[in-house]
C-alpha positions in Angstrom: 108.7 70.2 145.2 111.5 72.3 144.0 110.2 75.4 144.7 108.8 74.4 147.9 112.7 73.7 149.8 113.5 77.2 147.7 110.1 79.2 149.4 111.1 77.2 152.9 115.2 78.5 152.7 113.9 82.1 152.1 111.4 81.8 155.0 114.1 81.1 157.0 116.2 83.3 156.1 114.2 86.1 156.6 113.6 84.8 159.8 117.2 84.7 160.5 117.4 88.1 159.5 115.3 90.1 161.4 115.4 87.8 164.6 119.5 88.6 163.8 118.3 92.4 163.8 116.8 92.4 166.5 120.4 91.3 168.5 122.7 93.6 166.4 120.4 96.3 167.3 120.3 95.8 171.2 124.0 96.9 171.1 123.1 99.8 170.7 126.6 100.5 168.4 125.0 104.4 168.1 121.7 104.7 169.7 119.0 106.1 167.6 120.0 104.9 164.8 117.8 102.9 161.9 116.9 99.8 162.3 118.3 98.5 158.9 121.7 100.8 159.8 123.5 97.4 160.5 122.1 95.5 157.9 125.4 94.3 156.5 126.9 93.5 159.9 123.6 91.5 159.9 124.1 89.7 156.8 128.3 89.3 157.2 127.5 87.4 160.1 124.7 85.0 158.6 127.2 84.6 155.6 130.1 83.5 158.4 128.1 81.6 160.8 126.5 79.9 157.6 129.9 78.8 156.1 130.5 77.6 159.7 133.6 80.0 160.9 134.8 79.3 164.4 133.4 82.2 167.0 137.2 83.3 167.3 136.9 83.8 163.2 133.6 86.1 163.9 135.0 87.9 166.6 138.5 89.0 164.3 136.1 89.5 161.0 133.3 91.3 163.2 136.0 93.8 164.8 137.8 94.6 161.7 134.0 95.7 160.1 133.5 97.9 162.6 136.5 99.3 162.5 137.3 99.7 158.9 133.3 100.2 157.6 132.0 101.9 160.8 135.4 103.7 162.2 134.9 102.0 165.9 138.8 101.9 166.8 136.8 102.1 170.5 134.9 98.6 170.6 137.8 96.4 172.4 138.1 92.5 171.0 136.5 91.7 174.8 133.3 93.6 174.1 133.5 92.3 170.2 133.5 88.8 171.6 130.5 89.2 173.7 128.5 89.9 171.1 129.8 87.5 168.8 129.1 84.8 171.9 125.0 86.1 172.0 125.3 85.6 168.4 126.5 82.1 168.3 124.3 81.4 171.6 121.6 82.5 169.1 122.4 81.0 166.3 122.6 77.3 167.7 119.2 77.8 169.6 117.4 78.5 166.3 118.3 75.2 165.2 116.9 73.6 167.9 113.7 75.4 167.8 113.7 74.8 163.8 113.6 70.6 164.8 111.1 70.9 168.0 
């Protein structure tokens, strides 16, 4: 029974990953690239929308990643708080879908 929660959590959360892929990557940050070059963007913000961070939290935490790991000084806080909004559009439909 154990094991079965364990195999359903991982399910999901490869789930969450790649469908969470798929919207980092339509940002195009720097087209061509990968598409496992944003992995850990990917899996910073599972880990903060997971340990239930406001959207304002993502969007400061989000920008200072791409700044400090990527070097984007270019991506304003507006632009970095759209994304962070499909994100959290995102993440709350999958939890509807998940209980239908």
């Amino acid at each position: 029974m154990g094991s079965d929660k364990a195999n359903e959590r991982r399910r999901r959360f490869k789930r969450d990953e790649r469908e969470l892929r798929e919207i980092v990557n339509g940002w195009e940050l720097i087209p061509g690239t990968p598409d496992d070059e944003f992995d850990c963007l990917v899996h910073h913000l599972l880990s903060w929308l997971g340990s239930e961070k406001k959207e304002r939290e993502i969007v400061v935490a989000l920008s200072d990643e791409l700044e400090s790991h990527f070097g984007f000084s270019r991506v304003s806080k507006r632009d970095t708080g759209k994304m962070v909004n499909s994100v959290c559009e995102w993440w709350g439909s999958r939890d509807e879908i998940a209980t239908n």
